[in-house]
Backbone bond lengths (Angstrom), bond angles and torsions (degrees), N, CA, C in turn:
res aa  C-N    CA-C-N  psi(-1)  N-CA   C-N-CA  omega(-1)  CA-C   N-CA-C  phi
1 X - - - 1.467 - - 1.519 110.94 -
2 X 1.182 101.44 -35.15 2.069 106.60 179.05 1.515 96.20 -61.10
3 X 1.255 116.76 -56.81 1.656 99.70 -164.41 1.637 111.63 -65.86
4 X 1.622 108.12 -47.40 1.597 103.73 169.88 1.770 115.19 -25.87
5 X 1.385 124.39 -69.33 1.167 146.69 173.58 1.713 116.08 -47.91
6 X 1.343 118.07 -37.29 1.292 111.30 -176.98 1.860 81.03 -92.58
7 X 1.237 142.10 -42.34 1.502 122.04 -173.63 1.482 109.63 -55.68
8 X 1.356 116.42 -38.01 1.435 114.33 -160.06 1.956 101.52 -79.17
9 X 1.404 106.60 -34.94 1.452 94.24 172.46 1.491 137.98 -87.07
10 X 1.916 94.09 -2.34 1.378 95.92 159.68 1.550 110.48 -84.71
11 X 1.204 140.75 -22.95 1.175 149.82 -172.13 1.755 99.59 -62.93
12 X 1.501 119.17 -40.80 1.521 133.44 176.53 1.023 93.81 -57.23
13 X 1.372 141.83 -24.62 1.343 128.04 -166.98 2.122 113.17 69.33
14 X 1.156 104.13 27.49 1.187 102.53 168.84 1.343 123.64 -85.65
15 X 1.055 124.13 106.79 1.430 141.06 -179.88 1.660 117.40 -65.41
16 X 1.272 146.21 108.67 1.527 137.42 148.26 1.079 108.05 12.08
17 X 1.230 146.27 148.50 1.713 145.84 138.67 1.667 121.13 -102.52
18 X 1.481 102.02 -23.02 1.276 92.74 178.14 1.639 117.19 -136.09
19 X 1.473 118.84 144.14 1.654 112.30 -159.81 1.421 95.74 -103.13
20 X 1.553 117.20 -164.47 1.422 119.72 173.27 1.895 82.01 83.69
21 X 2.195 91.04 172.82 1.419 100.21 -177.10 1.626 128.24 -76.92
22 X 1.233 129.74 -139.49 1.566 112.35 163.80 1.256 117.19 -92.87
23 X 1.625 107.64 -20.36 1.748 106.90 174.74 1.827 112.10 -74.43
24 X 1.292 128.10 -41.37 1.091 103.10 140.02 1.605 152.23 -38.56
25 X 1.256 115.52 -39.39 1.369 120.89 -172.79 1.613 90.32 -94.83
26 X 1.012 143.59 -19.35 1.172 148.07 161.68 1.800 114.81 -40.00
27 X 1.599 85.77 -80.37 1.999 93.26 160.82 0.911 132.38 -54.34
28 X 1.587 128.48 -46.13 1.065 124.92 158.03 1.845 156.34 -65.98
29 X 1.704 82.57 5.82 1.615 118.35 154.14 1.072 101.27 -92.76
30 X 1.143 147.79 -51.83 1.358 138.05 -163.75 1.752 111.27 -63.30
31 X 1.120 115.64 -43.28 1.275 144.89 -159.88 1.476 95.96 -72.96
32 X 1.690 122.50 -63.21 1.303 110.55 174.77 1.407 120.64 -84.73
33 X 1.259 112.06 -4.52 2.124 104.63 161.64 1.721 94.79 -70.75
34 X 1.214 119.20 -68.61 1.680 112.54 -176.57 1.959 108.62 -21.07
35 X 0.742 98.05 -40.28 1.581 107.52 -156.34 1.352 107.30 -85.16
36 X 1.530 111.24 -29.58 1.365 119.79 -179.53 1.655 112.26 -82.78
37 X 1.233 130.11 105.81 1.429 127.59 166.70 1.519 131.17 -57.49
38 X 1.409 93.59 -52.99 1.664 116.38 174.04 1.809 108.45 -43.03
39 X 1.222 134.10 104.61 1.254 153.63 -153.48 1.835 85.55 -66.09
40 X 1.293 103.19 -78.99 1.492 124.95 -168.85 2.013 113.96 -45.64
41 X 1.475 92.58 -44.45 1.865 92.48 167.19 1.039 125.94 -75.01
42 X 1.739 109.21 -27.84 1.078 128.35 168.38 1.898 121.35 -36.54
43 X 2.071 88.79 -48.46 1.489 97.62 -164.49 1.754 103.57 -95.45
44 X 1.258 96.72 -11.94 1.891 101.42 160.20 1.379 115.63 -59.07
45 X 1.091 109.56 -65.18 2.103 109.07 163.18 0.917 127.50 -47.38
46 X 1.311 91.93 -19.79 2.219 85.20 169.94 1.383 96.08 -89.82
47 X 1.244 131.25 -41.06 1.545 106.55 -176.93 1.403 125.35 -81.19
48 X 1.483 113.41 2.24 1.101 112.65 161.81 1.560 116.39 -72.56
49 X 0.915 93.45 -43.24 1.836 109.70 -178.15 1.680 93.55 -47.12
50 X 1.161 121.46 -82.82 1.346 138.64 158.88 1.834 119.17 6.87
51 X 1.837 94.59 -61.67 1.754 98.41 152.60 0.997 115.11 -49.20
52 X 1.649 115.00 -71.73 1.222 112.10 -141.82 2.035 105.15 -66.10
53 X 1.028 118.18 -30.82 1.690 125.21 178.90 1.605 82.71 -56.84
54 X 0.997 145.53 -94.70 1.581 148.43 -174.44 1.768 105.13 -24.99
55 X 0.840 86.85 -5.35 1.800 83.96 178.49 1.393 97.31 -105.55
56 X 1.457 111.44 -61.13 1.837 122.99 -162.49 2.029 81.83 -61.46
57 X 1.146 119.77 -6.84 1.927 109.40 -148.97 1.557 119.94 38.40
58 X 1.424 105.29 52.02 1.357 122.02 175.50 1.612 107.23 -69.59
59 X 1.004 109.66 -36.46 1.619 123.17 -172.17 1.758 108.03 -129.91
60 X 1.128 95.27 136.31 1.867 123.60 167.99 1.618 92.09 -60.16
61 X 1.563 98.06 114.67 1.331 116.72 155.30 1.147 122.20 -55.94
62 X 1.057 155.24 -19.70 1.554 166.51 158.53 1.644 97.79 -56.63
63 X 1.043 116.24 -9.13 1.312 115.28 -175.09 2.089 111.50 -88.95
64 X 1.694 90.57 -41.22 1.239 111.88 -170.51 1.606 114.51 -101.07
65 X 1.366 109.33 116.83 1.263 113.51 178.23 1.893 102.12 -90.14
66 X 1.350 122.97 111.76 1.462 127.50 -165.23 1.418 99.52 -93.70
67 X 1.194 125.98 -22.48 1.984 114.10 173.58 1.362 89.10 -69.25
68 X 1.382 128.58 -46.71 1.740 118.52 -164.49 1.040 104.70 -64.20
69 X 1.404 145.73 -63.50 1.499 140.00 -160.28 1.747 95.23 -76.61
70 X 1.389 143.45 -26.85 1.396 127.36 156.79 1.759 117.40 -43.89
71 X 1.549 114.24 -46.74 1.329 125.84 142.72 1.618 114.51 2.90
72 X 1.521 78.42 -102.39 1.087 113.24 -177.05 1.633 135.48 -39.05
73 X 1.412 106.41 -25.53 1.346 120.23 -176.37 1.756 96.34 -72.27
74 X 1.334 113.15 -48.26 1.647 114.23 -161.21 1.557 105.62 -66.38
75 X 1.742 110.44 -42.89 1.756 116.98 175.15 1.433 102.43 -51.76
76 X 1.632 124.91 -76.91 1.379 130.53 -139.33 1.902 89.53 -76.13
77 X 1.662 121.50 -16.89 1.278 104.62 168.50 1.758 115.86 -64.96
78 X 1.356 110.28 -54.63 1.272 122.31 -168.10 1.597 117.41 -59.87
79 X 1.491 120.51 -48.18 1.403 121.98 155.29 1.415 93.12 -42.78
80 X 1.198 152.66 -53.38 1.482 138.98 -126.60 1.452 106.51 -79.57
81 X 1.506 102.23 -31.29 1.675 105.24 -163.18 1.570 118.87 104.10
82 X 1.085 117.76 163.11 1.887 107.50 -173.05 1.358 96.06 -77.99
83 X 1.370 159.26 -35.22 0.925 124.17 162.19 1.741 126.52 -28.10
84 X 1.427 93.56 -70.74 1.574 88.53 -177.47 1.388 134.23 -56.26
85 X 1.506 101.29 -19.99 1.415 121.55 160.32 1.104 103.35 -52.89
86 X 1.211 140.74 -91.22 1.577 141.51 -168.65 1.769 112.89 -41.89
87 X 1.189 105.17 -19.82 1.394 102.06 179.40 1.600 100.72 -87.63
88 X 1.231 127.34 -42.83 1.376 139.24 173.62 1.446 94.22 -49.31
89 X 1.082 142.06 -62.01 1.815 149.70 -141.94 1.939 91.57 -75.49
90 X 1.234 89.16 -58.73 1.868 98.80 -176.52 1.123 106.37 -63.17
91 X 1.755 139.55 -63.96 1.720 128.08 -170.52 1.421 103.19 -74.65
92 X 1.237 145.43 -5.45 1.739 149.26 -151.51 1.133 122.50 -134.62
93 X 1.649 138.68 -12.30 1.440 135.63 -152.87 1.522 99.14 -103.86
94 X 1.540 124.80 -17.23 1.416 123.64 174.36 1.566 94.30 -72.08
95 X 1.101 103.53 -75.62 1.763 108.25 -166.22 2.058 106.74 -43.40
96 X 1.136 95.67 -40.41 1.728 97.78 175.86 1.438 119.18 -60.22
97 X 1.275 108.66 -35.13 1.691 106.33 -172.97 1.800 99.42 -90.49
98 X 0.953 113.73 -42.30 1.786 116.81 179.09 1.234 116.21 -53.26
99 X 1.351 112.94 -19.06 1.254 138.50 -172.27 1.584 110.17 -87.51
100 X 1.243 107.25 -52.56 1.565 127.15 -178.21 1.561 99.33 -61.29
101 X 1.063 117.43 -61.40 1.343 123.58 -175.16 1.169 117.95 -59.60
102 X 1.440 136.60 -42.19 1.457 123.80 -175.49 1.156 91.59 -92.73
103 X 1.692 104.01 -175.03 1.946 122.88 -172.37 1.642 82.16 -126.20
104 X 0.986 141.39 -63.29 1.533 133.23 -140.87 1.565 119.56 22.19
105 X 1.380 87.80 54.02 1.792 94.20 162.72 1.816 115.47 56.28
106 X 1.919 100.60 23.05 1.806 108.48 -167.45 1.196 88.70 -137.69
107 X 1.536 131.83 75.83 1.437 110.26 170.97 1.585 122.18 -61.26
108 X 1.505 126.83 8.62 1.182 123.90 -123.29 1.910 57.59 -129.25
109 X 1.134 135.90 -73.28 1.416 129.09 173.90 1.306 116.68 -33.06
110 X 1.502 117.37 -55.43 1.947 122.08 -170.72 1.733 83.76 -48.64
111 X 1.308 106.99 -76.06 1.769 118.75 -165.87 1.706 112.37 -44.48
112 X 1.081 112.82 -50.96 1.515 103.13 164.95 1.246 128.72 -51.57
113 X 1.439 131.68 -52.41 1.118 140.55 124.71 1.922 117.04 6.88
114 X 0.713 110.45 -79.50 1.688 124.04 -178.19 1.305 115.41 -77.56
115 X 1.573 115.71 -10.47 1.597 113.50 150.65 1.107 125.21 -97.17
116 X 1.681 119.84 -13.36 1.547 115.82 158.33 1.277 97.92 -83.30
117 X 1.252 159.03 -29.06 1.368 126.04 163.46 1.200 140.90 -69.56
118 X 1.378 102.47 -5.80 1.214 110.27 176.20 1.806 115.59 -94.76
119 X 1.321 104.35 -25.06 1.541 107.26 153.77 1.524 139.40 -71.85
120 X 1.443 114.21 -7.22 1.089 133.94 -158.99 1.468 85.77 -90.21
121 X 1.718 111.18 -62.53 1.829 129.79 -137.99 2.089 78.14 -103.14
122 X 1.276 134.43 27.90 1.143 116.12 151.10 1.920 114.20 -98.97
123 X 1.417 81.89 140.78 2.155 116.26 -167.55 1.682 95.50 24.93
124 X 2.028 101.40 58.78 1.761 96.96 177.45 1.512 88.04 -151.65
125 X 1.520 119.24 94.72 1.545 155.21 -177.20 1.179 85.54 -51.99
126 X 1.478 137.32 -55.28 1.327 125.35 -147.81 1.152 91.77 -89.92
127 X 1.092 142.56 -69.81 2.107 145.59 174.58 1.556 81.02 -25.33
128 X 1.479 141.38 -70.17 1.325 113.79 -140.58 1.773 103.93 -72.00
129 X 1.177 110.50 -37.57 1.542 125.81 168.18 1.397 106.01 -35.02
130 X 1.147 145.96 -49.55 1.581 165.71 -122.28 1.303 79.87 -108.24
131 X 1.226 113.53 -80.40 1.864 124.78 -156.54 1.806 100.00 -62.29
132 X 1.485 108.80 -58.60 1.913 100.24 174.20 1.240 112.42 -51.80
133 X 1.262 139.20 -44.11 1.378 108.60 169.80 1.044 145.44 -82.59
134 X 1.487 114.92 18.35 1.660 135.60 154.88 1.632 101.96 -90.29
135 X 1.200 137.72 14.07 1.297 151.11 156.47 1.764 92.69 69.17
136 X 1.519 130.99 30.78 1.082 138.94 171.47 1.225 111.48 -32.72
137 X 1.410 124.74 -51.00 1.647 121.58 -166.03 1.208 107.69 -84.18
138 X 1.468 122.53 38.13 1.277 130.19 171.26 1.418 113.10 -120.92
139 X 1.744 130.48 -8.63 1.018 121.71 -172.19 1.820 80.68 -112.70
140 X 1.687 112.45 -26.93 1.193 92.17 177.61 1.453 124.84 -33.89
141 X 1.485 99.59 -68.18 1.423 124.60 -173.82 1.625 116.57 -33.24
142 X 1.605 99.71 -53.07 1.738 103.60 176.58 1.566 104.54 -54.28
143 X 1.479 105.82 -53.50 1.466 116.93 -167.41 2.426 101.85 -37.45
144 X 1.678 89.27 -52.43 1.378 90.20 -162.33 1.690 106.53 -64.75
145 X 1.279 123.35 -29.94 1.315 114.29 -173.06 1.345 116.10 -82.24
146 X 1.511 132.15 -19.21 1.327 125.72 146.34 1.160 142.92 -131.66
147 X 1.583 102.07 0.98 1.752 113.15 152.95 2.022 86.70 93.76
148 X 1.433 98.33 30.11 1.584 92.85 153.87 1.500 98.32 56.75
149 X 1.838 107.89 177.18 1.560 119.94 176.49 0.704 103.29 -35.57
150 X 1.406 142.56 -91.48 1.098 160.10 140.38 1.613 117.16 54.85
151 X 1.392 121.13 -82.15 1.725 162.30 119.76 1.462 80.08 122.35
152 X 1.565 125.08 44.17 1.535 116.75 156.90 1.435 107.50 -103.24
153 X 1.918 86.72 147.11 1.542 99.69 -165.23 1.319 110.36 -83.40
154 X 1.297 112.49 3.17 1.736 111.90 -173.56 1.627 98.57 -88.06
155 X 1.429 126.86 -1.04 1.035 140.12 -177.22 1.737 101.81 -101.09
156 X 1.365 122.91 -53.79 1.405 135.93 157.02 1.577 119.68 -38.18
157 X 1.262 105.00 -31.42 1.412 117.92 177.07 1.760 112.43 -77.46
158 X 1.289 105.49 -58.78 1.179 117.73 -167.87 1.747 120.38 -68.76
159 X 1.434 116.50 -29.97 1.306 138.31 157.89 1.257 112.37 -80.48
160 X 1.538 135.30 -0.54 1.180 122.14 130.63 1.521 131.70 -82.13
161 X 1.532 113.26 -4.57 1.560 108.10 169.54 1.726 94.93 -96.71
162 X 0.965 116.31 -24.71 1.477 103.56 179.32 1.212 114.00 -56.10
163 X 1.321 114.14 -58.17 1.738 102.26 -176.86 1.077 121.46 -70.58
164 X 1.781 119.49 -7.22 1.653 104.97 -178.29 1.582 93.45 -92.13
165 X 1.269 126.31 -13.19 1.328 109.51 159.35 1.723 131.03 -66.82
166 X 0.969 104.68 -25.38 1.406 139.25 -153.95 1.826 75.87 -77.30
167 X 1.364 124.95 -79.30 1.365 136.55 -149.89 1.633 111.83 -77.66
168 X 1.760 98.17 -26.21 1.948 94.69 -156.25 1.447 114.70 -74.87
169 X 0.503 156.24 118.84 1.506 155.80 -172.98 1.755 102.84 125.31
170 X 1.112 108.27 -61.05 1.359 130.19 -155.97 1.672 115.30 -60.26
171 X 1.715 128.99 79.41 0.933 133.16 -178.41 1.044 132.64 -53.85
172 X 1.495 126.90 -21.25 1.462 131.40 -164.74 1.950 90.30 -97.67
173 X 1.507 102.01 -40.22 1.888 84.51 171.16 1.410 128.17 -69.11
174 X 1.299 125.25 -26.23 1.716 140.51 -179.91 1.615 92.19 -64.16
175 X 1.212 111.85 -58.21 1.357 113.36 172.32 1.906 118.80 -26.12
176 X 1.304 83.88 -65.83 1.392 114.14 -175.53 1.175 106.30 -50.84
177 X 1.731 122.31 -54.56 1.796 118.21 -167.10 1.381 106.21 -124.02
178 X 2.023 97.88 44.46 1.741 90.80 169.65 1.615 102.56 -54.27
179 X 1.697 102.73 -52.06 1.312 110.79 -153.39 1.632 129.38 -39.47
180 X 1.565 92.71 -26.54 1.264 116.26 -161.88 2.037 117.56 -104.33
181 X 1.955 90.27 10.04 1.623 89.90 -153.60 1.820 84.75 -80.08
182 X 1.090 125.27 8.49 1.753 120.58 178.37 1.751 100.36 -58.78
183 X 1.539 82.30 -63.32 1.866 102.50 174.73 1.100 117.35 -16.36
184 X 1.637 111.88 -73.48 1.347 127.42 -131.06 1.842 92.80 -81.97
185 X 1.734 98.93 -38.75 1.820 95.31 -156.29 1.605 88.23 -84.09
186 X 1.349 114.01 -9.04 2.111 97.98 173.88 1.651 99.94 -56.54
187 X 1.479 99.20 -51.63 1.863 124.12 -159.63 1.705 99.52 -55.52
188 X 1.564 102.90 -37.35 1.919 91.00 -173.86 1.196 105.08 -96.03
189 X 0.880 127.15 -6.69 2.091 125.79 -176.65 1.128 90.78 -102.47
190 X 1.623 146.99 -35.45 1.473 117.96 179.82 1.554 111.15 -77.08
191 X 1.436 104.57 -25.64 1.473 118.31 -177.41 1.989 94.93 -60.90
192 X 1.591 109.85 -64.94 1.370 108.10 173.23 1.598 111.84 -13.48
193 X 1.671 99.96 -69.67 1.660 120.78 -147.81 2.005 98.96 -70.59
194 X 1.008 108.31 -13.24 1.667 102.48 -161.97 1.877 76.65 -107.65
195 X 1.291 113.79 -23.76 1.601 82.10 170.55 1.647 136.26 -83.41
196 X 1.397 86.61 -21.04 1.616 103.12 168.59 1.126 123.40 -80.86
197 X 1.297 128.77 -22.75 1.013 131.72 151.49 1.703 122.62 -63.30
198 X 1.193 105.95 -37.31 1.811 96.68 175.57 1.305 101.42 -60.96
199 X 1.529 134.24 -40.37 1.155 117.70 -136.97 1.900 85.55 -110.13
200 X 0.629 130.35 43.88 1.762 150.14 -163.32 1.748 87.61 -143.93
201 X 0.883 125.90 -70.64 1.285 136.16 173.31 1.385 111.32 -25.58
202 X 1.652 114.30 -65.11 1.689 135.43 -150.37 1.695 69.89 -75.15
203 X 1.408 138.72 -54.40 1.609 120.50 -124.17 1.837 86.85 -85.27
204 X 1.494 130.51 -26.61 0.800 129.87 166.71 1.569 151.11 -81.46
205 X 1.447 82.46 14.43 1.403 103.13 177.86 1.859 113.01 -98.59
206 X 1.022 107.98 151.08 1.528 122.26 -166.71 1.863 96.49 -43.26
């Protein structure tokens, strides 16, 4: 399970943040939580910290539940205020979208994933800016027409509020995918129709 966990968070592309031994990086966590007031950024640095030990495999993965602290990033941002938001968007939007995109057998991660982004990039131009230029509304899109590895629709669902969060407000992207808005509303009304229909299905079943 350690190596599963240290592959999957090097795969996030999470990088170390701090060098020297652990009694250094030790103090010098301590040193900048002291310093930090803000409760909520406060508890973002700890889960960064949290990666990065899962990277060094400082700590037993059995320890760390990683859909929860994906969670967690979008809550302790949103209590935080747009500051902390923007600090969340800048240390978090690699690991969030890498995240979104694969399944690794955790739908419970993909989906967490796509509700902190979708809390992040709500009525916040710059979060949606962040995510379009990782060309995000492109895995959305796959995501919405078959709900990824996965092929759950609670995943189909949720990558369809992502991108209308992702886009609404945001003029310079509408701009961007007039061309393409034929696409998108075939992709969410058939997505609609195959969901109402499953669940038309379930009510008629024995």
């Amino acid at each position: 399970m350690m190596g599963r966990m240290s592959q999957m968070v090097g795969r996030l592309s999470v990088m170390p943040i701090f060098g020297g031994g652990k009694e250094d990086q030790s103090k010098t966590r301590e040193k900048e939580l002291d310093e930090e007031k803000n409760l909520s950024k406060r508890a973002l640095m700890e889960i960064q910290y949290q990666f990065d030990d899962l990277y060094r495999q400082n700590i037993d993965s059995s320890d760390v539940n990683l859909a929860n602290l994906i969670y967690k990033i979008g809550l302790e941002a949103v209590l935080g205020g747009p500051l902390v938001i923007k600090y969340a968007v800048n240390e978090f939007s690699d690991i969030l979208v890498r995240t979104a995109e694969r399944w690794d057998n955790d739908i419970m991660l993909q989906l967490n994933a796509l509700k902190t982004i979708s809390a992040l990039c709500s009525n916040n131009k710059e979060a949606q800016d962040t995510f379009l230029t990782c060309q995000f509304e492109e895995t959305l899109i796959r995501l919405i027409e078959n709900g990824g590895e996965s092929g759950e629709k609670v995943i189909q669902l949720w990558a369809c509020h992502c991108l209308r969060v992702l886009l609404i407000g945001n003029a310079n992207a509408m701009v961007l995918y007039v061309s393409n808005k034929d696409f998108i509303i075939i992709i969410f009304f058939n997505f609609c129709l195959n969901l109402v229909q499953s669940y038309s299905n379930c009510d008629e079943a024995p």
